[in-house]
N, C-alpha and C positions, 0 to 999 in steps of 0.2 A: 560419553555421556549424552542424552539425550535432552534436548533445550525444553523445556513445558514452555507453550506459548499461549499468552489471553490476547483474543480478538476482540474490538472494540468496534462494532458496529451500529449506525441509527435506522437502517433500510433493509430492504430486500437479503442484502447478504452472498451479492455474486462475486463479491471479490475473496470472500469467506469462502463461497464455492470452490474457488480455483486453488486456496489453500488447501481445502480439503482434500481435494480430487489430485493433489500434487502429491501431498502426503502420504496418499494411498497408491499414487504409484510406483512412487519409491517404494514402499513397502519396509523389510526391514532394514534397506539401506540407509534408511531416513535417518536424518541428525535432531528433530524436533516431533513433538507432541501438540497438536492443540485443545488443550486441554479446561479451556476456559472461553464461552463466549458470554460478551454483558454488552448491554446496549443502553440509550436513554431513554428509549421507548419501548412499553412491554409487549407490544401487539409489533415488533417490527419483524421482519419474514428470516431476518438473521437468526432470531433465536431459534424460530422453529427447524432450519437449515440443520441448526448442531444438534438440536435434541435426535432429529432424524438421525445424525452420526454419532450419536452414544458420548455426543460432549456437554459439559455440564452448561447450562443456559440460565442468565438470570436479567433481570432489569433491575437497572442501579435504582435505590432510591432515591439519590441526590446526586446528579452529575458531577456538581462544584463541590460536593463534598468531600475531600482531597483526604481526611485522614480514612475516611470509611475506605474509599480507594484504595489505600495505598494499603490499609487492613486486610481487605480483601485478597489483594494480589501475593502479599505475604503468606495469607495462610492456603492460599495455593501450589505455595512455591513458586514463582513466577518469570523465568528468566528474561522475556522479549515482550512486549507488547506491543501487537499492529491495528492500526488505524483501520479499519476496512470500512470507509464510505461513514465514518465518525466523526458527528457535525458539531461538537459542542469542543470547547476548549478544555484540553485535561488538564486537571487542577494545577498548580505549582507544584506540589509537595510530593506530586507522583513524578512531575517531570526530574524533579530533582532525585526523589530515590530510585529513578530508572533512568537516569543520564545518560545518553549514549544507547539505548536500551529498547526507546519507543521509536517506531518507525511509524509511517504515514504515506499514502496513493493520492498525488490529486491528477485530476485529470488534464492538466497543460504543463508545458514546460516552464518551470519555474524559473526565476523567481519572475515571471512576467504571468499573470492574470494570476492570483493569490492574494490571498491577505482575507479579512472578514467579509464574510457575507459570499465571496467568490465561490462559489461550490456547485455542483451540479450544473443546471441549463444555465445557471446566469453567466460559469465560463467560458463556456460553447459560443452564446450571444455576443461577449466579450473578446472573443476571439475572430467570430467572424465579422461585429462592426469595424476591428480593428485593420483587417485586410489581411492578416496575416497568412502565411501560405503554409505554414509549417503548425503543427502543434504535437500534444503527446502525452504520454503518461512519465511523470516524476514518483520516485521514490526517495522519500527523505526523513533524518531524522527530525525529532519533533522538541523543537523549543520551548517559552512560555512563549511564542508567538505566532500567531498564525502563520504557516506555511515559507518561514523564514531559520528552517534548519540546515543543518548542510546536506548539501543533495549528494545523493548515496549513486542513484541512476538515473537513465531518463531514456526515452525511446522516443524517436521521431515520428508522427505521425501526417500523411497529407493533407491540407486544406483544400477541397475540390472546389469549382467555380457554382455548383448548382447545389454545396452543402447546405442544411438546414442544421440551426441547433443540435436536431434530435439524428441525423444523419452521423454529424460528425461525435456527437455524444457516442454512437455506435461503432463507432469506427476507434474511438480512444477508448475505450471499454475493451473491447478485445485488445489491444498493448496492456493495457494495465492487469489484464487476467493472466498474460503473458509472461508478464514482468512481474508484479508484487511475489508470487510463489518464490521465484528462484530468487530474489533478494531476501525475503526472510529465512532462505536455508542458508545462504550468505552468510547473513547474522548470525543466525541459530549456533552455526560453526563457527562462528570466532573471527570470520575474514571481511569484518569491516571495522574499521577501524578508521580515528580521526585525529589529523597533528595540532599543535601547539598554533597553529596557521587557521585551522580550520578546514585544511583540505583531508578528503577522503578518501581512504587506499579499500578500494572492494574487489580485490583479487583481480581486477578485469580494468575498462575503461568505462570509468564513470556516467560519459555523458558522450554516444555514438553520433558522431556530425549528423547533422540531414541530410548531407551529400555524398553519404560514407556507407552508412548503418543499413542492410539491406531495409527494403520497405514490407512491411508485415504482409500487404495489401496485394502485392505480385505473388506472394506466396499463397498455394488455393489450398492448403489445410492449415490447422494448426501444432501437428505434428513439424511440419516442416519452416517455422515461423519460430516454435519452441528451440529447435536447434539453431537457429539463427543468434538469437538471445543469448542461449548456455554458453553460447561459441564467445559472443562476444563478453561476456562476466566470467569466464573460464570455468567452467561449474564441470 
């Protein structure tokens, strides 16, 4: 059976891209559909991305409005819902009737630079006041709180000595294009899953060391960066 999936995006729509363009090349091998994109902004480049691909596009009228939500997703059918670049907190009443269900990309490795307000350039900034040498893209499910779900994957990313916000923004953006794809077919199929502990079984290893996990960066395509990934989530 094939998963219908709603993207939830407020921007641009590139991590929506990678969904898309993953989907498509799997072709009929694919385990999911995306079948629904909404955002909280109507003018955001996300919806225009899906109208381009023949999927249905709306702008919510009330972000917090959690029963309209959870209507909506309903009469879609709705198996999965992902976070793509989705700045507003989803309601309670959705995170509850998709428990386990909604996924989310941020852009460092959690749970270290997350929580409110953390999103965008201000992690980047955040990370590099911090010193830190490492950062990355997390994929996680999604609680009633900010960026405090259990982390599904995560991919290491380097911290250079001459990064800028917007350098190293570019640099986690390709991991995250990388990575969200193959974690929502994860999901989409059945193979992520979470115990009684909190810890999560995703067919693979959850969270590749930084001292371990090939580095995206030494790889010069993204063909060859892709396998890196698959290899390591067993896809």
């Amino acid at each position: 059976m094939t998963a219908r999936i709603a993207v939830l995006a407020s921007g641009g729509g590139t991590n929506l891209q990678a969904i898309l363009d993953y989907q498509a090349r799997l072709g009929p091998a694919r385990g999911f559909d995306v079948a629904l994109v909404a955002s909280n902004r109507p003018q955001a480049g996300a919806l225009d991305r899906a109208r381009a691909c023949g999927v249905e596009a709306l702008a919510l009228d009330d972000h917090a409005d959690g029963t309209a939500l959870v209507r909506l997703l309903d009469e879609r059918g709705v198996d999965l819902v992902v976070l793509a670049g989705y700045l507003k907190l989803v309601p309670p009443a959705v995170v509850r009737r998709w428990s386990r269900r909604i996924i989310n990309v941020h852009p460092a490795l959690l749970p270290a630079f997350g929580g409110p307000g953390m999103y965008g350039r201000r992690v980047h900034e955040a990370v590099l006041r911090s010193g830190a040498r490492v950062s990355g893209a997390t994929v996680h499910f999604v609680d009633e709180e900010y960026d405090r779900g259990p982390i599904i994957a995560q991919w290491p990313v380097p911290v250079l000595y001459h990064d800028t916000p917007e350098s190293l923004a570019a640099r986690v953006l390709r991991a995250e294009h990388l990575l969200l794809p193959r974690v929502v077919a994860l999901a989409a199929a059945g193979r992520v899953s979470v115990d009684g502990a909190g810890r999560v079984d995703a067919g693979g290893p959850p969270a590749p060391r930084s001292d371990s996990a090939p580095d995206l960066f030494a790889l010069d395509d993204d063909a060859a960066a892709a396998i890196a990934i698959e290899r390591a989530l067993r896809l």
